[in-house]
N, CA, C and O atoms as CSV, one atom per row, in Angstrom:
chain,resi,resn,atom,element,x,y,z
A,1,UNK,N,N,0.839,-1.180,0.000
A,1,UNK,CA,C,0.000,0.000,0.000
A,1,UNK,C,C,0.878,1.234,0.000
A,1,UNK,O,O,1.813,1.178,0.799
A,2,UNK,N,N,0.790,2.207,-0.639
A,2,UNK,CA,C,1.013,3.687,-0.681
A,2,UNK,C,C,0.692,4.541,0.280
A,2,UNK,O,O,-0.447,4.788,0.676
A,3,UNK,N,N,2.074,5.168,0.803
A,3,UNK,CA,C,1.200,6.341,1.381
A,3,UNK,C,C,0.450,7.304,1.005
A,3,UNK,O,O,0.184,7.413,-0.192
A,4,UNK,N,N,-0.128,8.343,2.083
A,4,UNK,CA,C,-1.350,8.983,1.674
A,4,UNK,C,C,-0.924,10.740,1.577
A,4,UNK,O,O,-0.540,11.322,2.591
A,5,UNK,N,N,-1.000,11.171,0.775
A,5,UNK,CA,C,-0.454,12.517,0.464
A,5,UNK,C,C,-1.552,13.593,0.236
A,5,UNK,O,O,-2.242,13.602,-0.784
A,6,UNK,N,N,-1.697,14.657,1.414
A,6,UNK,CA,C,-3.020,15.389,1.250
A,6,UNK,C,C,-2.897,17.023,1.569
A,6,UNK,O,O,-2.295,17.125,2.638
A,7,UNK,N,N,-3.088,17.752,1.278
A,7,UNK,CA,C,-2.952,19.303,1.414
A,7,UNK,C,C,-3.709,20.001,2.321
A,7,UNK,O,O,-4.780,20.481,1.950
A,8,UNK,N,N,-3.360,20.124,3.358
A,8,UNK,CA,C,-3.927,21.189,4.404
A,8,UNK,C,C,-3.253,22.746,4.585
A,8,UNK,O,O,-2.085,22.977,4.897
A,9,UNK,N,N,-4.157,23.594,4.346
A,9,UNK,CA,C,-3.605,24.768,5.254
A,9,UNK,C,C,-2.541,25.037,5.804
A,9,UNK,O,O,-1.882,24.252,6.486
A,10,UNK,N,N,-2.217,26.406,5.507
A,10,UNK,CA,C,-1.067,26.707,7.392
A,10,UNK,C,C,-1.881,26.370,8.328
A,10,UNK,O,O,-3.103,26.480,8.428
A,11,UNK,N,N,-0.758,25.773,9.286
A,11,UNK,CA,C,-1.777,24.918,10.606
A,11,UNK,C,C,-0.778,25.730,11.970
A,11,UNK,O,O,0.282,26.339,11.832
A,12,UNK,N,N,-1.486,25.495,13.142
A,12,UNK,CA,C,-1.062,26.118,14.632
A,12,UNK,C,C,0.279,25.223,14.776
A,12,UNK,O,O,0.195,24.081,14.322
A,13,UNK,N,N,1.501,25.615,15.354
A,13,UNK,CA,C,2.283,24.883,16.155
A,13,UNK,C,C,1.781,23.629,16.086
A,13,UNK,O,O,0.579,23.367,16.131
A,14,UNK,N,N,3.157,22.401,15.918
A,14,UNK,CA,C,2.834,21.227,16.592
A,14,UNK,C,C,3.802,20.331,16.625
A,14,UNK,O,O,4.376,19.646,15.778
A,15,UNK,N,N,3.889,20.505,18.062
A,15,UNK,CA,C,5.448,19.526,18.324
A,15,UNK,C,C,5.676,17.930,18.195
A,15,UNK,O,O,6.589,17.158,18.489
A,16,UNK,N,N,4.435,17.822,17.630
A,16,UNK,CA,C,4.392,15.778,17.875
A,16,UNK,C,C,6.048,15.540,16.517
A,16,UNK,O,O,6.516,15.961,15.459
A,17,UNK,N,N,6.220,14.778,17.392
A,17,UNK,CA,C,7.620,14.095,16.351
A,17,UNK,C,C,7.378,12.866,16.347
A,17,UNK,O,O,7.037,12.237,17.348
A,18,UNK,N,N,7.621,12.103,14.532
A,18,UNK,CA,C,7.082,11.373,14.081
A,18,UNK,C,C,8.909,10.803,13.760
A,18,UNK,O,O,9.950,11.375,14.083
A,19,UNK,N,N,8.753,9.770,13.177
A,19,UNK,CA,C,9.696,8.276,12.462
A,19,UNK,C,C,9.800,8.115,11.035
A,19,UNK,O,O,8.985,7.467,10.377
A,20,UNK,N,N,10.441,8.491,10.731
A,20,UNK,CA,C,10.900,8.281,9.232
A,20,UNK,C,C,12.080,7.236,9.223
A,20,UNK,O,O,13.066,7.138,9.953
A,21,UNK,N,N,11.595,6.400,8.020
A,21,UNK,CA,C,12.462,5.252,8.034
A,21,UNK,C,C,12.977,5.471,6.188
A,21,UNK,O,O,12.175,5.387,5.259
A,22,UNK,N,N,14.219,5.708,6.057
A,22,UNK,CA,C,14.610,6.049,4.696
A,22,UNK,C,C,15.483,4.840,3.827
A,22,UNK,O,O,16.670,4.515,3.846
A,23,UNK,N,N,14.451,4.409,3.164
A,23,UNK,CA,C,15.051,3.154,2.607
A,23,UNK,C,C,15.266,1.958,3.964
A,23,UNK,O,O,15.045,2.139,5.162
A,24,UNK,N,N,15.763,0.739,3.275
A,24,UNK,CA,C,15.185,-0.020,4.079
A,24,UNK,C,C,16.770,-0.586,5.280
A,24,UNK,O,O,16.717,-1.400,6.202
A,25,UNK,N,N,17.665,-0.012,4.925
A,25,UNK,CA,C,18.886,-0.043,5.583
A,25,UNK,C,C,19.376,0.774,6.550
A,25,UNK,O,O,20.464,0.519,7.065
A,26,UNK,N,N,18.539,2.006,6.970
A,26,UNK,CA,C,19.360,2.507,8.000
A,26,UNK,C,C,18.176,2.931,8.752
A,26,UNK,O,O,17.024,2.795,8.341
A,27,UNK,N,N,18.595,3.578,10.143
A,27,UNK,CA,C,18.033,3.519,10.919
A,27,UNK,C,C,16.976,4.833,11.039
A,27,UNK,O,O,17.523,5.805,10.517
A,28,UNK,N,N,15.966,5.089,11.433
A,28,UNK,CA,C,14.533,6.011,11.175
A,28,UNK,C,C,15.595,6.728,12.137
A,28,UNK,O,O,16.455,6.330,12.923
A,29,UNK,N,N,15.116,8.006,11.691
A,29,UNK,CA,C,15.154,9.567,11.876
A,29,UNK,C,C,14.099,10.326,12.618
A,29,UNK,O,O,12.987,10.073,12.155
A,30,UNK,N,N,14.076,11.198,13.647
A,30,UNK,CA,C,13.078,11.974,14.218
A,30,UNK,C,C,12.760,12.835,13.036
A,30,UNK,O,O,13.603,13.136,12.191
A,31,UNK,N,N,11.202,13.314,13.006
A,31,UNK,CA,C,10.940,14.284,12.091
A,31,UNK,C,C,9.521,15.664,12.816
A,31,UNK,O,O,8.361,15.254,12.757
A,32,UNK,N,N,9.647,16.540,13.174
A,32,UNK,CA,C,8.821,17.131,13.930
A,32,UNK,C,C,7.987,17.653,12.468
A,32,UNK,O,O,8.368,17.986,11.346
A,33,UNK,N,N,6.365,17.497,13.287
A,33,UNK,CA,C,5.253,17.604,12.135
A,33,UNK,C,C,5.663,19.227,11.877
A,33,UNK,O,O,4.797,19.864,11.277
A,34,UNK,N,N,6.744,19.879,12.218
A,34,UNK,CA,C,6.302,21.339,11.630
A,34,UNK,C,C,7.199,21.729,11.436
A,34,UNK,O,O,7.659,22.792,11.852
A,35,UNK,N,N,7.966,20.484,10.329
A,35,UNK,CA,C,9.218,20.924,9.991
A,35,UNK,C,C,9.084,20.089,8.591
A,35,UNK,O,O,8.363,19.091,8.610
A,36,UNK,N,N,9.650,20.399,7.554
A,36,UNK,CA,C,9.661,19.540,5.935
A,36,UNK,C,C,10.143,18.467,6.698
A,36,UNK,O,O,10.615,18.602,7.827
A,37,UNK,N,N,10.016,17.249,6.014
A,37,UNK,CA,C,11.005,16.120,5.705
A,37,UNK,C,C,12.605,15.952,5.569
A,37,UNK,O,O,13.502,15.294,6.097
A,38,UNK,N,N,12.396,17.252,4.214
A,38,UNK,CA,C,13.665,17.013,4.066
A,38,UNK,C,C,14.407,18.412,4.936
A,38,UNK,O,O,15.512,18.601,4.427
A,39,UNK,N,N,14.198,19.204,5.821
A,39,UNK,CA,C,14.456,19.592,7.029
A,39,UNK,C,C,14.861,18.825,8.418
A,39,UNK,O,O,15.672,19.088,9.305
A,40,UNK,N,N,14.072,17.920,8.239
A,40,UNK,CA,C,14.732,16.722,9.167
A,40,UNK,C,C,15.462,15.781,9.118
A,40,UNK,O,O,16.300,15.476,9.966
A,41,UNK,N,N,15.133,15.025,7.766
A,41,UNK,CA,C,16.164,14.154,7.199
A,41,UNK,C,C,17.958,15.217,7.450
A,41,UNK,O,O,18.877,14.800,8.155
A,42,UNK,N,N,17.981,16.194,6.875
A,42,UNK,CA,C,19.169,17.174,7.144
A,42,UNK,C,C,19.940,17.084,8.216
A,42,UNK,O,O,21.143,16.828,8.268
A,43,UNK,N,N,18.737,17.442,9.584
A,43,UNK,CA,C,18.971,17.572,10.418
A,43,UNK,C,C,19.869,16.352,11.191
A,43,UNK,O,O,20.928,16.320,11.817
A,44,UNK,N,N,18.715,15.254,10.740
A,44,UNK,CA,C,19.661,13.951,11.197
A,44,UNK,C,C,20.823,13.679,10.594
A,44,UNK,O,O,21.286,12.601,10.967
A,45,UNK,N,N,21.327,14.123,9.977
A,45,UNK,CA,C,22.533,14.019,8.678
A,45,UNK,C,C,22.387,13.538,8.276
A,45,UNK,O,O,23.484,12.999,8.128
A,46,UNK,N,N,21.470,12.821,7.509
A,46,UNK,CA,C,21.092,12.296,5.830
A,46,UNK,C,C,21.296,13.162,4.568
A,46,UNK,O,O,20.779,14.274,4.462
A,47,UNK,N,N,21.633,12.921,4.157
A,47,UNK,CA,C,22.217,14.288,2.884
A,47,UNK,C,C,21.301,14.129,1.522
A,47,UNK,O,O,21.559,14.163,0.319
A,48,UNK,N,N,20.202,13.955,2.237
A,48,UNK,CA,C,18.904,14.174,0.417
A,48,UNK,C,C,19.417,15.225,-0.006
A,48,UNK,O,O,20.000,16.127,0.595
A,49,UNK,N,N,19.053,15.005,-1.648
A,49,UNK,CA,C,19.323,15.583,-2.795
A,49,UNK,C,C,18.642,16.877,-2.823
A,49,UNK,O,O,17.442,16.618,-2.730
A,50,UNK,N,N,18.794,18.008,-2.896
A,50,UNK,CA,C,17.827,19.009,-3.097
A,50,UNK,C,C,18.487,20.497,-3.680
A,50,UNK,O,O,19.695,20.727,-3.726
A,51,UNK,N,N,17.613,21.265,-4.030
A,51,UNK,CA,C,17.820,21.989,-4.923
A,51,UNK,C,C,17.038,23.737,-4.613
A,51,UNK,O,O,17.565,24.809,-4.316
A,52,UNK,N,N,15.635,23.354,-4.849
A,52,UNK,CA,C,15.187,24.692,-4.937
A,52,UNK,C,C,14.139,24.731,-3.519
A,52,UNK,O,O,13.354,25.662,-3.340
A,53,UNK,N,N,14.224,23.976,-2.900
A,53,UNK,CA,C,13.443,23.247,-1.590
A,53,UNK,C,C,11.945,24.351,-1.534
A,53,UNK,O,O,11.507,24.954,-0.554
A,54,UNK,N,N,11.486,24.331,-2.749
A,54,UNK,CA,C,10.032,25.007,-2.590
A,54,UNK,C,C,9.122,24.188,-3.436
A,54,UNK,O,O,7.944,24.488,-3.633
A,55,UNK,N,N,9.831,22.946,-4.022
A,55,UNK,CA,C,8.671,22.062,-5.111
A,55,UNK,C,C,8.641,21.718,-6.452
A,55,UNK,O,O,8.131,20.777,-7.061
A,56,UNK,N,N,9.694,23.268,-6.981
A,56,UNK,CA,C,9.471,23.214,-8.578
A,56,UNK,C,C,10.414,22.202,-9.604
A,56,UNK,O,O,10.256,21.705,-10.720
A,57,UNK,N,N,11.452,22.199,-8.589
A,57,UNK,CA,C,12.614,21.479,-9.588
A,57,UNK,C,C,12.769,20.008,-9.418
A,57,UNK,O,O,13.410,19.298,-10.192
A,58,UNK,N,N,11.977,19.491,-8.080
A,58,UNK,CA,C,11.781,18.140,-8.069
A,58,UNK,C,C,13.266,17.474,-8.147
A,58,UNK,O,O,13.339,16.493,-8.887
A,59,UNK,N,N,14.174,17.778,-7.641
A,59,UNK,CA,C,15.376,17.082,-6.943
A,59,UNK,C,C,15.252,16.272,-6.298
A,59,UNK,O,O,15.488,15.073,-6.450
A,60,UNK,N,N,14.800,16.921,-5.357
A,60,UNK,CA,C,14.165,16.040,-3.898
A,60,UNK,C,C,13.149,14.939,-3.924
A,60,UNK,O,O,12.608,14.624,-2.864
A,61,UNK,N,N,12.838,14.320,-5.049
A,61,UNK,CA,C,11.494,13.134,-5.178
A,61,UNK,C,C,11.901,11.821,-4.145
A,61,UNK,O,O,13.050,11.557,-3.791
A,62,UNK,N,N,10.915,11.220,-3.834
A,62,UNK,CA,C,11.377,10.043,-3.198
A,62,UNK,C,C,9.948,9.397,-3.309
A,62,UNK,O,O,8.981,10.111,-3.575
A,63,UNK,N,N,9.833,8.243,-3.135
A,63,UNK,CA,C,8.009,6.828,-2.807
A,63,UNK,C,C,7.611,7.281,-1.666
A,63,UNK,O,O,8.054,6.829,-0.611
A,64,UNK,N,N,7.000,7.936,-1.705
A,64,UNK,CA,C,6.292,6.936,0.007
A,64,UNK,C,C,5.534,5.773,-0.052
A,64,UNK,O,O,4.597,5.446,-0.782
A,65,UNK,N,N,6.386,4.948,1.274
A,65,UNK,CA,C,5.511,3.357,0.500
A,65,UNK,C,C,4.422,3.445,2.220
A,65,UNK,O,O,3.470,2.668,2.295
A,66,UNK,N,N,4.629,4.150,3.100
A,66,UNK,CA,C,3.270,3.944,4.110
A,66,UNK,C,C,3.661,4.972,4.578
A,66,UNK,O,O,4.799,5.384,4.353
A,67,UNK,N,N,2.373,5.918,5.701
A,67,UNK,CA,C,2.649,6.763,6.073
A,67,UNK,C,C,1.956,7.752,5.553
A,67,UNK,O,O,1.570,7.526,4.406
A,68,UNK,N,N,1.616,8.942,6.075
A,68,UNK,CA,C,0.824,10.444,5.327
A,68,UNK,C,C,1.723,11.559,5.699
A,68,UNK,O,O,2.121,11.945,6.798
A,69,UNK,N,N,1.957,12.012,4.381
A,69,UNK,CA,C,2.414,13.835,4.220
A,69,UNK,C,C,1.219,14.691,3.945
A,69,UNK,O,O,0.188,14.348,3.366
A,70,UNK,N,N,1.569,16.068,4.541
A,70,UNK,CA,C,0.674,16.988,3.865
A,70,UNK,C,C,1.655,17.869,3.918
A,70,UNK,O,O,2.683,17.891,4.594
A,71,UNK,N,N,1.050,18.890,2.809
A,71,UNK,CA,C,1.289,19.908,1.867
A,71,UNK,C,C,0.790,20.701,1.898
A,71,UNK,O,O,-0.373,20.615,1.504
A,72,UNK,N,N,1.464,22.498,2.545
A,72,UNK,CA,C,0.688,23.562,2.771
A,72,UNK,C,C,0.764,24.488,1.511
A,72,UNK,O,O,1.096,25.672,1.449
A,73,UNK,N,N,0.371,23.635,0.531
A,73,UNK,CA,C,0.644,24.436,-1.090
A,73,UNK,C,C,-0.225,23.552,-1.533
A,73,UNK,O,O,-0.212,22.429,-1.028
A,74,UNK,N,N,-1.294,23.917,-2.713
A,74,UNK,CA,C,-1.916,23.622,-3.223
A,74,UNK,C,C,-1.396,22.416,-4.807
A,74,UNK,O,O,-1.934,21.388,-5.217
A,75,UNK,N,N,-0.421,23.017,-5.201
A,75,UNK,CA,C,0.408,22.605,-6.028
A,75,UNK,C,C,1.949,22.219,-5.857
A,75,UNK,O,O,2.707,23.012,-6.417
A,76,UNK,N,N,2.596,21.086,-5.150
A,76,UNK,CA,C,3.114,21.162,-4.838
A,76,UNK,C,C,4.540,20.278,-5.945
A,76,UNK,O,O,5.341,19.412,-5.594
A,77,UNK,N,N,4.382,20.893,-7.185
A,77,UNK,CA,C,5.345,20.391,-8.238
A,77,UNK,C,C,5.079,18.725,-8.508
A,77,UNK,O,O,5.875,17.994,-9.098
A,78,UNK,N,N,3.771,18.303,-7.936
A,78,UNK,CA,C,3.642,17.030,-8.354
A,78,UNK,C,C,2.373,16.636,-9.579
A,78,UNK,O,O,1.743,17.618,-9.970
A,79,UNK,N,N,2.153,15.872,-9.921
A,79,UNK,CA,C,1.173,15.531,-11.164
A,79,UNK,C,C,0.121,14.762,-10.280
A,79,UNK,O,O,0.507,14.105,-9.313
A,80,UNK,N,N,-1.555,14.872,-10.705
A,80,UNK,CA,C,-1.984,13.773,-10.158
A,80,UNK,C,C,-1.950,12.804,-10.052
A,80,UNK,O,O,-2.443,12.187,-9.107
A,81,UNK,N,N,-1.301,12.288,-11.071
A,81,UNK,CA,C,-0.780,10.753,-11.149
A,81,UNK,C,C,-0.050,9.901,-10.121
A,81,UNK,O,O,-0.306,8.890,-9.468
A,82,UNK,N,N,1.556,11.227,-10.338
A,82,UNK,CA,C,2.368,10.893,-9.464
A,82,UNK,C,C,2.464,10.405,-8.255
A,82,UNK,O,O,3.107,9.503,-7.718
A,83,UNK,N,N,1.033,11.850,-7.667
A,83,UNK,CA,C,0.641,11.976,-6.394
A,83,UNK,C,C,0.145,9.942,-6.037
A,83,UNK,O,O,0.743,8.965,-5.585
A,84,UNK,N,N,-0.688,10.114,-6.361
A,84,UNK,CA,C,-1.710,8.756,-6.708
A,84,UNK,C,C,-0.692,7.339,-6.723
A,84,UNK,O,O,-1.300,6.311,-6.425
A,85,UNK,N,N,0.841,7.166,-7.048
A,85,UNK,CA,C,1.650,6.742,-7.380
A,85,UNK,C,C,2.344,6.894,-6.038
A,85,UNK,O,O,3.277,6.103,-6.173
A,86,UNK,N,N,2.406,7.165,-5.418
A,86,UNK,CA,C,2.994,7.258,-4.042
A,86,UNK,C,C,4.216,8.322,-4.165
A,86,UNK,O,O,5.204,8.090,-3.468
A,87,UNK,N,N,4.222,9.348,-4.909
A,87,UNK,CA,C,5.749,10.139,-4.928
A,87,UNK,C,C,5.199,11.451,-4.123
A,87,UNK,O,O,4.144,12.085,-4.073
A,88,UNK,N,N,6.432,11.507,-3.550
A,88,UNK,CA,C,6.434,12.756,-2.762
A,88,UNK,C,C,7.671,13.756,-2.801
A,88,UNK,O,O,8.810,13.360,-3.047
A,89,UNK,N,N,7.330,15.188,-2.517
A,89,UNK,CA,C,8.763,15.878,-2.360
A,89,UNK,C,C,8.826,16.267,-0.806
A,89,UNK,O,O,8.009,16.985,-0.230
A,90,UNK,N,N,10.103,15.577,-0.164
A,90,UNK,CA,C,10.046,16.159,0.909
A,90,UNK,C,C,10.689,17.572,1.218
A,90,UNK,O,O,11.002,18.002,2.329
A,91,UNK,N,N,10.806,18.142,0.101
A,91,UNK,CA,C,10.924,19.819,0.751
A,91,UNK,C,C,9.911,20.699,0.978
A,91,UNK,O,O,9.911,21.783,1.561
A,92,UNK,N,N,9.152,20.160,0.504
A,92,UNK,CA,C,7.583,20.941,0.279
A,92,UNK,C,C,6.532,19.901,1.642
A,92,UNK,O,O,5.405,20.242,1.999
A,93,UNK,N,N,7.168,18.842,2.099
A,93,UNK,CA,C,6.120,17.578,2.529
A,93,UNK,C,C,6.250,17.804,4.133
A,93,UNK,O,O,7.361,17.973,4.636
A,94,UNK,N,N,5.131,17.798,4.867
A,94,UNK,CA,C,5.362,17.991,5.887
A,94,UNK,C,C,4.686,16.590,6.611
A,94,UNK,O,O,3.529,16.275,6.334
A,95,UNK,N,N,5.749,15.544,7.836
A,95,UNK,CA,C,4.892,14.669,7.842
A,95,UNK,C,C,3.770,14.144,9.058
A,95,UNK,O,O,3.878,14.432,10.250
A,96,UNK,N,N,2.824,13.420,8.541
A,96,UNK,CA,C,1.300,13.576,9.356
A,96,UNK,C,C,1.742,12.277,10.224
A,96,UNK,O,O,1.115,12.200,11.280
A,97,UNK,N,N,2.336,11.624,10.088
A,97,UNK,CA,C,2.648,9.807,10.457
A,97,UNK,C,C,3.635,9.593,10.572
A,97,UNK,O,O,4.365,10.578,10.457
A,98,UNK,N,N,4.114,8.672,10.770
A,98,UNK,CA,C,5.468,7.552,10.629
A,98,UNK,C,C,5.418,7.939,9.466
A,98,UNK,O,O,4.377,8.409,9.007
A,99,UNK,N,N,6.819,7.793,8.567
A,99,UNK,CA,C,6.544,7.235,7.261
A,99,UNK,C,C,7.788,6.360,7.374
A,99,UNK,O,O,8.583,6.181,8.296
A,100,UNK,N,N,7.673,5.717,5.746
A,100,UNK,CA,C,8.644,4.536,5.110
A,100,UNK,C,C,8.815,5.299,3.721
A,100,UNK,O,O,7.878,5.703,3.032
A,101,UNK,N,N,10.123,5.424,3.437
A,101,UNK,CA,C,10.245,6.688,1.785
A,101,UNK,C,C,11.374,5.593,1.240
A,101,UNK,O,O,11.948,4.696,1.856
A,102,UNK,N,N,11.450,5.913,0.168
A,102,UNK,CA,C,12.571,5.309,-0.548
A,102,UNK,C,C,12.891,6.554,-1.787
A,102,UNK,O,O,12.082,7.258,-2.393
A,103,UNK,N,N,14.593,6.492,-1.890
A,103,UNK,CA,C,14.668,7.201,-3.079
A,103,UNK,C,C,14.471,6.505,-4.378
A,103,UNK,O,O,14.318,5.300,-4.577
A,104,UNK,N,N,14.509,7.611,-5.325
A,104,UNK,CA,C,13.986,7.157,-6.927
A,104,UNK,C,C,15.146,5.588,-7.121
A,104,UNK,O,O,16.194,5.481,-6.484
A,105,UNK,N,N,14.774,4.809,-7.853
A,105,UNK,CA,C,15.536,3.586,-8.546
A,105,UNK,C,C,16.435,4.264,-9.507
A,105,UNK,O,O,17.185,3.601,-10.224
């Protein structure tokens, strides 16, 4: 199953910190819901790929294979398809869950 990728609003403060597990070899990462992905991934020293960290240039793509992001942009450089396809950008992705991501093949 795919994770679930959905667009909410600017939202209030919120300190819950969630588990990101990046690819299936190393060990999950703290990620606070009010911080990007790839803000945290950083933080933990994971060195994702990134570029214009607002959506457009899509550097930053990765699966989500479980787990929910949301997106305080309406358009967030993805296709409906894609979306639907489990891809996400975590510079733009803020996360709602645990997740499980993998980078592109």
């Amino acid at each position: 199953m795919l994770g679930k990728i959905t667009v909410v609003p600017d939202t209030p403060k919120n300190s819950t910190i969630f588990q990101v597990q990046l690819d299936s070899q190393q060990a999950p990462f703290p990620a606070n819901a009010d911080q990007t992905v790839l803000l945290s991934a950083l933080a933990a020293g994971h060195a994702l790929a990134s570029s214009c960290r607002n959506g457009a240039c899509r550097t930053c793509i990765f699966r989500l294979h479980s787990g929910r992001v949301t997106y305080r942009m309406e358009w967030p450089g993805l296709s409906a398809e894609e979306k639907a396809e489990g891809w996400f950008l975590p510079c733009v992705a803020y996360p709602a869950t645990d997740l499980v991501m993998s980078a592109v093949d």
